[in-house]
SEMITI-765809 format. One record per residue (C-alpha): y, x, z; residue in one letter. Coordinates in nm, 3 decimals. Layout:
// SEMITI-765809
<rec><y>Y</y><x>X</x><z>Z</z><residu>A</residu></rec>
...
***
This chain:
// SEMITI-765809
<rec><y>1.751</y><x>-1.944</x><z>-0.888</z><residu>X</residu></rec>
<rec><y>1.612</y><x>-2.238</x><z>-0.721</z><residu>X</residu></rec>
<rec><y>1.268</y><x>-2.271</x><z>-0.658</z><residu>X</residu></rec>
<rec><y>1.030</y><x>-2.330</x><z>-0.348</z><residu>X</residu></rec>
<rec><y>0.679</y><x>-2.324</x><z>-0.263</z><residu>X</residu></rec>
<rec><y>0.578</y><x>-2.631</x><z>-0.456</z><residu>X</residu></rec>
<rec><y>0.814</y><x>-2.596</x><z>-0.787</z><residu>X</residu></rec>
<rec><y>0.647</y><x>-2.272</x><z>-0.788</z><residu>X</residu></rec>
<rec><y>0.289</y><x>-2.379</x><z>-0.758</z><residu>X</residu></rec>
<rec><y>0.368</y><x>-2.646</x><z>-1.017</z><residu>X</residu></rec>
<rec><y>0.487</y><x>-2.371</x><z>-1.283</z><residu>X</residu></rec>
<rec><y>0.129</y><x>-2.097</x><z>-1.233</z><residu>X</residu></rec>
<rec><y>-0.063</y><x>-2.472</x><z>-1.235</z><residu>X</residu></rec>
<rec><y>0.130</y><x>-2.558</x><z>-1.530</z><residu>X</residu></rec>
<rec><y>0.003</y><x>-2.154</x><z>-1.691</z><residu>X</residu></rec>
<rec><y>-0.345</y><x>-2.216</x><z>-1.586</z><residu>X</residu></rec>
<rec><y>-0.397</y><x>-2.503</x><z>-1.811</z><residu>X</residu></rec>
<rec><y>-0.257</y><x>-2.396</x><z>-2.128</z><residu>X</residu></rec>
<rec><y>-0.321</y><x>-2.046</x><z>-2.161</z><residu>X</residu></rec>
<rec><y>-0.600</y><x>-1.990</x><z>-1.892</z><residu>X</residu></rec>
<rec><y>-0.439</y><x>-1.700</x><z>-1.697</z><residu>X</residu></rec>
<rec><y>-0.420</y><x>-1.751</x><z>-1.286</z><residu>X</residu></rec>
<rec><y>-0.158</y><x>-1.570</x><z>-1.170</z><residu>X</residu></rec>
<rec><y>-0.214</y><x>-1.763</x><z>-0.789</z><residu>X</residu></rec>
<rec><y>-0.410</y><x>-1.476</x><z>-0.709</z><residu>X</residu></rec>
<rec><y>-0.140</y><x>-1.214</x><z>-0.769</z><residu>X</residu></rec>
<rec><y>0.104</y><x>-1.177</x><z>-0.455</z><residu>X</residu></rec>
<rec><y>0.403</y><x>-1.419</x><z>-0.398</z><residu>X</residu></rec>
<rec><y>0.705</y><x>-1.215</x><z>-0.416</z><residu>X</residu></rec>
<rec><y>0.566</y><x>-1.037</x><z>-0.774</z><residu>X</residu></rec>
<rec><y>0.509</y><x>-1.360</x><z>-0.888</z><residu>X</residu></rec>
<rec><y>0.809</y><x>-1.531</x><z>-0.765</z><residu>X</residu></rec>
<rec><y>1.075</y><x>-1.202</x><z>-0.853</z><residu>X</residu></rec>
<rec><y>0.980</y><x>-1.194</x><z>-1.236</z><residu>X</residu></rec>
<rec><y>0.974</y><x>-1.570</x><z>-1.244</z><residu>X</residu></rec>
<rec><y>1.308</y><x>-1.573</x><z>-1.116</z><residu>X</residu></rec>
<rec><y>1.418</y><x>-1.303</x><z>-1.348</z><residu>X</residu></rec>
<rec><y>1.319</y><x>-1.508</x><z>-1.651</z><residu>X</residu></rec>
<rec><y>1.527</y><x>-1.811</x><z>-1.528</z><residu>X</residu></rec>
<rec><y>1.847</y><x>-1.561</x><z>-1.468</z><residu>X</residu></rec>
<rec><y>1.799</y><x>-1.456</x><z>-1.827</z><residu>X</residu></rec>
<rec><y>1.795</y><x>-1.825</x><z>-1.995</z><residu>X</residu></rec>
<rec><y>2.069</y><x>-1.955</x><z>-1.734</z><residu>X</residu></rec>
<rec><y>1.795</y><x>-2.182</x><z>-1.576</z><residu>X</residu></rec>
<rec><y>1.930</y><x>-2.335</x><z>-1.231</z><residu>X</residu></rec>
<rec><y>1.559</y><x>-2.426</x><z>-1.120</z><residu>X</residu></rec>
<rec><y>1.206</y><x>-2.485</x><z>-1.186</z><residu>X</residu></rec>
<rec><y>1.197</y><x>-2.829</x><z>-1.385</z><residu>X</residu></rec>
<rec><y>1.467</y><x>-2.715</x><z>-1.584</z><residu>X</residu></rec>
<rec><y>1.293</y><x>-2.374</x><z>-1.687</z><residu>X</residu></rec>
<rec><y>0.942</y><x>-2.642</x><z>-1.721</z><residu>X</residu></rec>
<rec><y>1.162</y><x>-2.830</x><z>-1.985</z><residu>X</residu></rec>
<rec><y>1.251</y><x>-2.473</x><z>-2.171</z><residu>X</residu></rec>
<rec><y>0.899</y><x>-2.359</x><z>-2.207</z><residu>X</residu></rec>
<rec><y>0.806</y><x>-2.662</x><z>-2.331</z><residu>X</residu></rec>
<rec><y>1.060</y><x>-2.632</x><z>-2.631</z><residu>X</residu></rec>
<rec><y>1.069</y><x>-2.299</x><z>-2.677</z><residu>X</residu></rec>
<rec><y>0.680</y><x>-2.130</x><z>-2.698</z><residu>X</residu></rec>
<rec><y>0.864</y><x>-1.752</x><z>-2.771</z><residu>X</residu></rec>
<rec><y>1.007</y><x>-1.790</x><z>-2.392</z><residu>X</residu></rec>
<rec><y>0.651</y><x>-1.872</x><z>-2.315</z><residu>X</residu></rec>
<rec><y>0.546</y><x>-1.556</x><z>-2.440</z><residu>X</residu></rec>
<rec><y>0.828</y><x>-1.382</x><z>-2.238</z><residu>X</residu></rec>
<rec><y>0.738</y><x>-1.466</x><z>-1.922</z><residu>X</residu></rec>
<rec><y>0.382</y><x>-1.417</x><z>-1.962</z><residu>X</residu></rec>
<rec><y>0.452</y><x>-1.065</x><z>-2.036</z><residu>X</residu></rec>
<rec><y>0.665</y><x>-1.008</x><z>-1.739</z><residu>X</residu></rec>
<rec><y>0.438</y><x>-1.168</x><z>-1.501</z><residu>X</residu></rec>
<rec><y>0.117</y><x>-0.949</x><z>-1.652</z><residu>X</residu></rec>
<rec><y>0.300</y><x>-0.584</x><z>-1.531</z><residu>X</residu></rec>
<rec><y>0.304</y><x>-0.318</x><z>-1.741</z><residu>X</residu></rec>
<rec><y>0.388</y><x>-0.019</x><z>-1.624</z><residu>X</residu></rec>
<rec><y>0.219</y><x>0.307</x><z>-1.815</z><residu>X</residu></rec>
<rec><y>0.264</y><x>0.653</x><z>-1.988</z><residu>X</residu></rec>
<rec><y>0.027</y><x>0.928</x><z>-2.135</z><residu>X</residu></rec>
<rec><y>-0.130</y><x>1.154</x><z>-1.892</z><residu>X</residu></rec>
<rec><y>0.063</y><x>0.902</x><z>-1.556</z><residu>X</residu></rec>
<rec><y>-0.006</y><x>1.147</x><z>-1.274</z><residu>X</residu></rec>
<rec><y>-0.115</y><x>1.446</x><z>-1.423</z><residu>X</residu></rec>
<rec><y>-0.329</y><x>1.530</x><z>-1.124</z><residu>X</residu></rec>
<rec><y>-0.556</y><x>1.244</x><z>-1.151</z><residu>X</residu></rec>
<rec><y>-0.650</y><x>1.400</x><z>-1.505</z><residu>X</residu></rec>
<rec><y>-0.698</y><x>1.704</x><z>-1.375</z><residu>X</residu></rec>
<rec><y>-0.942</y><x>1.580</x><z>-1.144</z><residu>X</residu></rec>
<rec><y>-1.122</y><x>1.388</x><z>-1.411</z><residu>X</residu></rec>
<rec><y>-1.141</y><x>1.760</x><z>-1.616</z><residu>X</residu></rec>
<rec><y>-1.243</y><x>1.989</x><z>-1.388</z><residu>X</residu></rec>
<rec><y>-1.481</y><x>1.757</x><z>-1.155</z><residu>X</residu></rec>
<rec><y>-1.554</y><x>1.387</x><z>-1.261</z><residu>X</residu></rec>
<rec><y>-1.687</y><x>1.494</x><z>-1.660</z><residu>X</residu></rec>
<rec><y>-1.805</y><x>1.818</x><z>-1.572</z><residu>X</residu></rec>
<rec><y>-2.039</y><x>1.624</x><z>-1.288</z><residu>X</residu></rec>
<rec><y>-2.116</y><x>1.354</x><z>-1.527</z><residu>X</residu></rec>
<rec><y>-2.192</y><x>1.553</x><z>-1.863</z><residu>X</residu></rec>
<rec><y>-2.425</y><x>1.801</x><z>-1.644</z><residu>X</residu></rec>
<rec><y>-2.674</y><x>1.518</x><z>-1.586</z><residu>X</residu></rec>
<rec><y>-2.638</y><x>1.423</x><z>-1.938</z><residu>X</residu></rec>
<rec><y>-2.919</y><x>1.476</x><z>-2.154</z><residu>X</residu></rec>
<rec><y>-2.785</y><x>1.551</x><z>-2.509</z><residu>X</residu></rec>
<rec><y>-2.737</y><x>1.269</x><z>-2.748</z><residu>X</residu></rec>
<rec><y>-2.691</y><x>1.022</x><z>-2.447</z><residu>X</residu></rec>
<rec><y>-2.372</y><x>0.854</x><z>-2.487</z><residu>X</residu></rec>
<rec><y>-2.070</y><x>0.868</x><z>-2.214</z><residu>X</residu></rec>
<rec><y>-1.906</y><x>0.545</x><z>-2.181</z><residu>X</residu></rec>
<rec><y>-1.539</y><x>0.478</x><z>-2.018</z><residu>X</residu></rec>
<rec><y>-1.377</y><x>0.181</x><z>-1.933</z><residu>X</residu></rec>
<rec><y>-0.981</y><x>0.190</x><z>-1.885</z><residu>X</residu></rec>
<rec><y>-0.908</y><x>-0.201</x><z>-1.730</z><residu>X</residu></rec>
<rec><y>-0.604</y><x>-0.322</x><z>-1.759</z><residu>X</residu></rec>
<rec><y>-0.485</y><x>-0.054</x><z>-1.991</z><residu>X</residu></rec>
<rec><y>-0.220</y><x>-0.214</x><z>-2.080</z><residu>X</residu></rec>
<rec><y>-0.029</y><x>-0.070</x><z>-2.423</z><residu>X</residu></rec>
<rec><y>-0.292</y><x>0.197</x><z>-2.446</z><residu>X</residu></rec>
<rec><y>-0.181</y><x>0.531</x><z>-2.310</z><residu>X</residu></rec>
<rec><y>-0.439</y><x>0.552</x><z>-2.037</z><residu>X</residu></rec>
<rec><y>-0.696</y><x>0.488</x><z>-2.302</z><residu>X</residu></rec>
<rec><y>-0.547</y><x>0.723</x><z>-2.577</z><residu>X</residu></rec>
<rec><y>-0.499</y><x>1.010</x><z>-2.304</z><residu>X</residu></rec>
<rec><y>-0.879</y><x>1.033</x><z>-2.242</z><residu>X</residu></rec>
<rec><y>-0.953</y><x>1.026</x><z>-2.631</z><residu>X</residu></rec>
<rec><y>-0.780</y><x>1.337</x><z>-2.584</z><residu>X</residu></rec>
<rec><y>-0.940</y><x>1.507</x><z>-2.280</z><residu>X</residu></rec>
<rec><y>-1.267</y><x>1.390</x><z>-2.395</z><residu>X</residu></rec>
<rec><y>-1.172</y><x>1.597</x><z>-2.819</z><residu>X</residu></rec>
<rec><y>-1.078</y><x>1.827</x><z>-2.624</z><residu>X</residu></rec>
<rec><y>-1.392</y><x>1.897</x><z>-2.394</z><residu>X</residu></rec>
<rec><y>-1.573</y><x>1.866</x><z>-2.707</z><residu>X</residu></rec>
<rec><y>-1.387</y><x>2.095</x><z>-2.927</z><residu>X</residu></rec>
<rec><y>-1.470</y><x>2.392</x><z>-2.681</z><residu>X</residu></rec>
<rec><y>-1.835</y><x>2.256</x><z>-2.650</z><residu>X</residu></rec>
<rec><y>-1.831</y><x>2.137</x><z>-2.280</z><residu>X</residu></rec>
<rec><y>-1.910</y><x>1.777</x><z>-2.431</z><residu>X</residu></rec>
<rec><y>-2.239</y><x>1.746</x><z>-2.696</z><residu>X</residu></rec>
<rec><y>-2.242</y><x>1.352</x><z>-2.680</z><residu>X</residu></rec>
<rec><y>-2.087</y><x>1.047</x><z>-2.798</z><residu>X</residu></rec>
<rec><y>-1.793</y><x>0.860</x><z>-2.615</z><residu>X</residu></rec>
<rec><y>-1.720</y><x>0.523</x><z>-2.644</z><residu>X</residu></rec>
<rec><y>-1.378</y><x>0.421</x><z>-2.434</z><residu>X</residu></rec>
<rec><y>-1.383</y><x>0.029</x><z>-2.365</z><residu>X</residu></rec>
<rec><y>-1.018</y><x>-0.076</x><z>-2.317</z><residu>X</residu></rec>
<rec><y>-0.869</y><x>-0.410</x><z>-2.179</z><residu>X</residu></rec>
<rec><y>-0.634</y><x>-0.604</x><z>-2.099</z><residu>X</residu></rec>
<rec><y>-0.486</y><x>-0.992</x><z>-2.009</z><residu>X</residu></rec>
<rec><y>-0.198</y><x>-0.910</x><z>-2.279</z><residu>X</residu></rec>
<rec><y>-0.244</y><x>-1.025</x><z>-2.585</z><residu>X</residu></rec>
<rec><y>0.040</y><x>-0.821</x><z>-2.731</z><residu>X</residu></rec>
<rec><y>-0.033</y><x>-0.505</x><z>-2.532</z><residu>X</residu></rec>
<rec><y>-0.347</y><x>-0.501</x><z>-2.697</z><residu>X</residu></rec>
<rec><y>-0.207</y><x>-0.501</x><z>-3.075</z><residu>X</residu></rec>
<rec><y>0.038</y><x>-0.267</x><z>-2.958</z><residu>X</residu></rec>
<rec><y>-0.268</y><x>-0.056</x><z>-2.836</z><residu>X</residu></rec>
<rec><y>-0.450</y><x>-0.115</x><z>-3.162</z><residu>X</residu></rec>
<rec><y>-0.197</y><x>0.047</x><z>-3.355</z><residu>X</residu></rec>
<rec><y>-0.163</y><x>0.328</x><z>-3.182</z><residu>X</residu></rec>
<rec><y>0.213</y><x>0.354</x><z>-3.227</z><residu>X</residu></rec>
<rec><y>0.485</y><x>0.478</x><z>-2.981</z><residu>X</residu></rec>
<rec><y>0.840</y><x>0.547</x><z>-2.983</z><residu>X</residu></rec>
<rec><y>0.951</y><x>0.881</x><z>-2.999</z><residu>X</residu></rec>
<rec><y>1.063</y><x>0.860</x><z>-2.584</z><residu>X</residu></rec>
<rec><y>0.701</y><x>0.903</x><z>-2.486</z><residu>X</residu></rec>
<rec><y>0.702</y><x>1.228</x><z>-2.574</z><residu>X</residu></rec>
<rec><y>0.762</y><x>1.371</x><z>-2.249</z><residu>X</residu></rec>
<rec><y>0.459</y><x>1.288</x><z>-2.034</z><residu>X</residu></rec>
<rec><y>0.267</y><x>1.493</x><z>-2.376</z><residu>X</residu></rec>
<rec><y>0.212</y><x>1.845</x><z>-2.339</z><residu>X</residu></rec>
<rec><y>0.365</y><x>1.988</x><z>-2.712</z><residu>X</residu></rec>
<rec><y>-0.014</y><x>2.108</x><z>-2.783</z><residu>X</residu></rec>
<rec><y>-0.170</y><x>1.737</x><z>-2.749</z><residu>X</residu></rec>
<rec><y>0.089</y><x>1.567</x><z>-2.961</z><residu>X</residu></rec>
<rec><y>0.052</y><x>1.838</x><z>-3.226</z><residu>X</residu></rec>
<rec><y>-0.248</y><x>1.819</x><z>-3.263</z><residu>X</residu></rec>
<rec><y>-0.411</y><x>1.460</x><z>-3.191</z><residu>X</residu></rec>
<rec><y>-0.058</y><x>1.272</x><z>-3.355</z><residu>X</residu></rec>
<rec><y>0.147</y><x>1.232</x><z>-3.655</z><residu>X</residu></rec>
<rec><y>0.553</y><x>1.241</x><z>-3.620</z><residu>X</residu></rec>
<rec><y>0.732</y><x>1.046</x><z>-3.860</z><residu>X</residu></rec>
<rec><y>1.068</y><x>1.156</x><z>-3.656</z><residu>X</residu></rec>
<rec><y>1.100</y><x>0.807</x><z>-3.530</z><residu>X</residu></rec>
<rec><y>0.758</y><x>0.743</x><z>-3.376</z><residu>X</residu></rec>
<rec><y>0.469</y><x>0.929</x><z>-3.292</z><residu>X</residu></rec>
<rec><y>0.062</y><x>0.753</x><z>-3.425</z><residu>X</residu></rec>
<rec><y>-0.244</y><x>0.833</x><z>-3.225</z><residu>X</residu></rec>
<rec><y>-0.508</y><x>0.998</x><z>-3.535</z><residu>X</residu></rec>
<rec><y>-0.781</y><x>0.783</x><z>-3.685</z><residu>X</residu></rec>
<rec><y>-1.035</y><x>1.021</x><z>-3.476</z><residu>X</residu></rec>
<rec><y>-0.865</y><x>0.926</x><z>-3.129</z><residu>X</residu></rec>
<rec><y>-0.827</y><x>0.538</x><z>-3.277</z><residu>X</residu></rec>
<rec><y>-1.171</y><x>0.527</x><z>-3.330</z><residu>X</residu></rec>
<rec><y>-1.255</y><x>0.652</x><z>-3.005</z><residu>X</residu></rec>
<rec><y>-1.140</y><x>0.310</x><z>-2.811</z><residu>X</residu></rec>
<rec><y>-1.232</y><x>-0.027</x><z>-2.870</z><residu>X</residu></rec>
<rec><y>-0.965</y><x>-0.260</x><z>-2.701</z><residu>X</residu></rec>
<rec><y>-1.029</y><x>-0.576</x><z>-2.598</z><residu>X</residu></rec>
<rec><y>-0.840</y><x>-0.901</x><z>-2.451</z><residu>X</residu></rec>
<rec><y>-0.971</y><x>-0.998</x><z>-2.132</z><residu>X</residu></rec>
<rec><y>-0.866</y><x>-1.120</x><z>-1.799</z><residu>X</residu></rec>
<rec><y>-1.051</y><x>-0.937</x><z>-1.469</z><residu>X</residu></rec>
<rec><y>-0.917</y><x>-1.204</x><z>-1.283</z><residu>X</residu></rec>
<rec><y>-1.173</y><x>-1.427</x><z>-1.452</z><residu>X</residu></rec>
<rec><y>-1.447</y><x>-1.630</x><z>-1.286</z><residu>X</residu></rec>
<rec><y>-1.630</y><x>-1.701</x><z>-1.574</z><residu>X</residu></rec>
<rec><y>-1.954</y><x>-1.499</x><z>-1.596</z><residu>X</residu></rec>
<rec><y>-2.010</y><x>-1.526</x><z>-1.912</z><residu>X</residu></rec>
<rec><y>-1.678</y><x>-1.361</x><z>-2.031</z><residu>X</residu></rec>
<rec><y>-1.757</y><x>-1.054</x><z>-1.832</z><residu>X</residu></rec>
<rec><y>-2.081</y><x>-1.006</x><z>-1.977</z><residu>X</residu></rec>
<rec><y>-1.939</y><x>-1.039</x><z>-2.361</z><residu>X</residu></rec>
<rec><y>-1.648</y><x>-0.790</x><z>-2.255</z><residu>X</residu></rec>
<rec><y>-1.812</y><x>-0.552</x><z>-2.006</z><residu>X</residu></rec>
<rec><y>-2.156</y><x>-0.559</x><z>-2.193</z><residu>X</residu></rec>
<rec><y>-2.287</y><x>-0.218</x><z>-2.013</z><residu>X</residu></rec>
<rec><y>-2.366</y><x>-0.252</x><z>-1.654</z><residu>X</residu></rec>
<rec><y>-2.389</y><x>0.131</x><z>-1.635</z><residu>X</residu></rec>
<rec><y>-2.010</y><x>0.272</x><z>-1.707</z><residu>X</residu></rec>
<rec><y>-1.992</y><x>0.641</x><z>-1.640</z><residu>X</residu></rec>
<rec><y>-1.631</y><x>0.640</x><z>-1.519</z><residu>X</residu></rec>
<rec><y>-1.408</y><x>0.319</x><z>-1.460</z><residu>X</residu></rec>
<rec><y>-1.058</y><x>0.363</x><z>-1.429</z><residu>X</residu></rec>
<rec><y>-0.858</y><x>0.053</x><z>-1.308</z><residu>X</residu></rec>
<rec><y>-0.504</y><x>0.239</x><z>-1.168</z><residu>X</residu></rec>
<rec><y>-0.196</y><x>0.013</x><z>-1.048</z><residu>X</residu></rec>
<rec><y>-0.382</y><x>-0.317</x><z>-1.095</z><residu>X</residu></rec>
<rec><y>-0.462</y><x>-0.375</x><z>-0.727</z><residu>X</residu></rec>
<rec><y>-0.120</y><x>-0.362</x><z>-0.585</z><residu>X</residu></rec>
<rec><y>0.007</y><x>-0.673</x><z>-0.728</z><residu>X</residu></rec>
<rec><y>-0.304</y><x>-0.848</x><z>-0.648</z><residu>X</residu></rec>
<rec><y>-0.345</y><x>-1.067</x><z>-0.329</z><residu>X</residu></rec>
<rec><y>-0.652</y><x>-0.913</x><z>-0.060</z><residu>X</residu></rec>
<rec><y>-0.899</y><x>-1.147</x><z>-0.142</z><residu>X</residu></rec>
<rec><y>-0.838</y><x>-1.098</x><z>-0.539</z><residu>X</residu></rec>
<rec><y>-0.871</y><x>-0.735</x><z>-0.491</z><residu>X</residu></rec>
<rec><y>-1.150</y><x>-0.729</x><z>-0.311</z><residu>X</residu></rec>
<rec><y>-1.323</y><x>-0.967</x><z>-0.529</z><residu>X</residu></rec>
<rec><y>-1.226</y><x>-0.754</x><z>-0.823</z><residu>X</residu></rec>
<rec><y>-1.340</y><x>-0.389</x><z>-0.655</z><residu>X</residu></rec>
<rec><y>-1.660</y><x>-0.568</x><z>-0.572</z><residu>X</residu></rec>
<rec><y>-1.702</y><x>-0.656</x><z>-0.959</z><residu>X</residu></rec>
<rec><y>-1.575</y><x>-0.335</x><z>-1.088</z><residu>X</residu></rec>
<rec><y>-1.875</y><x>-0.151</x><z>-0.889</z><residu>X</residu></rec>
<rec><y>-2.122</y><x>-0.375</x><z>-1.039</z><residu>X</residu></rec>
<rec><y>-2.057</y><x>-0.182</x><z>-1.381</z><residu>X</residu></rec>
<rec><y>-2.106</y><x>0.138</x><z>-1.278</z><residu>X</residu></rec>
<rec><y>-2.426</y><x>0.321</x><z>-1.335</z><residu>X</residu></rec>
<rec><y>-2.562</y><x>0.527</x><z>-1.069</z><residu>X</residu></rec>
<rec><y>-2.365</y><x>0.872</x><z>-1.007</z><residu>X</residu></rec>
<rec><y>-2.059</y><x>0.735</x><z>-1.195</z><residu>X</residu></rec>
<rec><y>-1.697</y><x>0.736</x><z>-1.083</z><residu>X</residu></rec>
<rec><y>-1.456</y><x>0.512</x><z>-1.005</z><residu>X</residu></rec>
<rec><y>-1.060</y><x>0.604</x><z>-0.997</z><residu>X</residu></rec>
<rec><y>-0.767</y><x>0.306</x><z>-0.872</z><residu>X</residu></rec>
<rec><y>-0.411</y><x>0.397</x><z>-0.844</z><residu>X</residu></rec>
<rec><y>-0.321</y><x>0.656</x><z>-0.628</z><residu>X</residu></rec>
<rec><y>-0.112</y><x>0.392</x><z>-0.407</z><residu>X</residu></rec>
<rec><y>-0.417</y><x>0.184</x><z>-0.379</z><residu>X</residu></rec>
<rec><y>-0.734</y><x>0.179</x><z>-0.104</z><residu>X</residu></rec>
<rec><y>-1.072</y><x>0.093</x><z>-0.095</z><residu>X</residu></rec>
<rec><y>-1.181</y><x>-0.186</x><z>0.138</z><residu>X</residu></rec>
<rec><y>-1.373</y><x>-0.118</x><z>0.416</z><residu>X</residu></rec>
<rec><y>-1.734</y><x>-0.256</x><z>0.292</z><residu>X</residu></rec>
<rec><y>-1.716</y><x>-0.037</x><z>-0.028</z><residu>X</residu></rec>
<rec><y>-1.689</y><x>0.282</x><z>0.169</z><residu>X</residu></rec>
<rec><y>-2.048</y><x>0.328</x><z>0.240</z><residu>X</residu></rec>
<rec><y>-2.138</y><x>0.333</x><z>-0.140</z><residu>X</residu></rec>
<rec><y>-1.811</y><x>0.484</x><z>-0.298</z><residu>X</residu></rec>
<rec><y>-1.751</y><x>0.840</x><z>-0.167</z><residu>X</residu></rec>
<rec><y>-1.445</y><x>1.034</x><z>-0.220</z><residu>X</residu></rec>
<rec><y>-1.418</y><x>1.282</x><z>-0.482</z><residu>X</residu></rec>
<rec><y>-1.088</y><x>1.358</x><z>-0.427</z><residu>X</residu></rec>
<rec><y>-0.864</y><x>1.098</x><z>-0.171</z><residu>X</residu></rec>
<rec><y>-0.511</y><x>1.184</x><z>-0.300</z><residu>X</residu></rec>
<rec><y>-0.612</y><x>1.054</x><z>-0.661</z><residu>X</residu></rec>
<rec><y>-0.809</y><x>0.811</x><z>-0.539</z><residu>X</residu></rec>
<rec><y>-1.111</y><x>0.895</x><z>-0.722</z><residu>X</residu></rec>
<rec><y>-1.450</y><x>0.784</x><z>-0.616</z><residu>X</residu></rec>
<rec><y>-1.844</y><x>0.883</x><z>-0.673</z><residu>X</residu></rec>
<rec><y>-2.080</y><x>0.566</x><z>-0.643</z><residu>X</residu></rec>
<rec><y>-2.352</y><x>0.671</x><z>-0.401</z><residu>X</residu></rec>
<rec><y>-2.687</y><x>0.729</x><z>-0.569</z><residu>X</residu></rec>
<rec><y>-2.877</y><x>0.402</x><z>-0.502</z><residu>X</residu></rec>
<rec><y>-2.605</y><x>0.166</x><z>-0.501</z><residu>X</residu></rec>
<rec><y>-2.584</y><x>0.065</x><z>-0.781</z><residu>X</residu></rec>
<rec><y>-2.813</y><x>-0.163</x><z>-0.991</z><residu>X</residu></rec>
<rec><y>-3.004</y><x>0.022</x><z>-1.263</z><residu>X</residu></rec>
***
């Protein structure tokens, strides 16, 4: 492949204007390595050649898009992290929680789902042995268009199996042998949602994240293919939507920057789950 600074730059332009996504905030070698591995795949030499093939062929479009927005997930990804969130972040937030108040969860950039669908399950689950009285509502997003229909349906092959204990895919899935379908009563449970956190537009936060008080915001393996600034910018954003006492959790190969240390304190620093400090937030 072929392709310096300025072909590059010419190409994430070229993305910007007709579908909207900015992908000169994610880092360069991401951005250049899956870039170069959709040339390799359609035999393109350089960058005005693969120009000329997106501009015939939309489904190669598609293609790239979804390699350059990286998806990477599984039910229950690093079982500790949920173990955290059961025995500490729900218990802390449902023992403040007045009954009939509502616990709401955001999963950003949850890609095809799993994330999302995993805490439907902890949250039945809580509930069925009466450690959680109140309504949930899980918010889940993502910049994929096609991850989120994918997530909608709440279909899987058979493969992801593994990462479910046996009891949680009895009980919460049906197995037609082939593929395993999340239940209607964990589908209901999410409402997923296209939408790009690397947006600057104010308004389209607002209409997607309409509750500035989240109890728990997960947003795990997003931040490492981000460039500083972006992150930080992000982190800064993601804390806005947090209600006082709630939690925060990134990927466990992720950090905080320094400025947000003095409001988000760790609950637990190997799975990178964080407490907002009481008064930080905006009410």
């Amino acid at each position: 492949m072929s392709a310096d600074v300025d072909d590059i730059s010419r190409l994430l332009e070229r993305i910007h204007q007709d579908r909207g996504f900015d992908f000169t905030q994610y880092r360069e070698n991401t951005v250049r390595r899956r870039i170069g591995r959709r040339m390799t795949a359609r035999n393109c030499s350089d960058i005005p050649s693969y120009l000329r093939l997106l501009d015939s062929d939309h489904g190669e479009y598609d293609l790239l898009l979804r390699d350059l927005t990286v998806k990477y997930t599984e039910f229950f990804r690093d079982p500790f992290v949920f173990g955290v969130l059961r025995e500490g972040v729900l218990p802390d937030i449902l023992s403040g929680r007045e009954f009939g108040g509502h616990l709401r969860i955001w999963s950003a950039g949850c890609a095809t789902g799993e994330e999302a669908y995993s805490l439907a399950i902890l949250i039945r689950q809580m509930q069925a042995g009466g450690e959680c009285r109140c309504p949930t509502t899980i918010l889940a997003t993502d910049i994929d268009e096609a991850a989120i229909r994918t997530a909608r349906a709440g279909s899987y092959r058979k493969h992801m199996l593994p990462t479910l204990p046996d009891e949680r895919a009895m009980r919460f899935f049906s197995d037609d042998g082939a593929t395993i379908e999340a239940l209607p009563e964990i589908r209901e449970m999410v409402s997923f949602q296209v939408h790009d956190l690397l947006s600057d537009d104010e308004e389209l936060w607002a209409e997607h994240t309409p509750h500035r008080h989240f109890d728990l915001v997960l947003c795990r393996n997003v931040l490492i293919y981000l460039k500083r600034l972006a992150q930080v910018r992000l982190l800064d954003r993601l804390v806005d939507t947090i209600g006082p006492g709630g939690y925060l959790v990134i990927g466990t190969g992720e950090s905080i920057p320094d400025h947000l240390r003095t409001c988000l304190e760790p609950l637990d620093r190997q799975a990178k789950v964080y407490r907002l400090a009481q008064g930080s937030a905006e009410g």
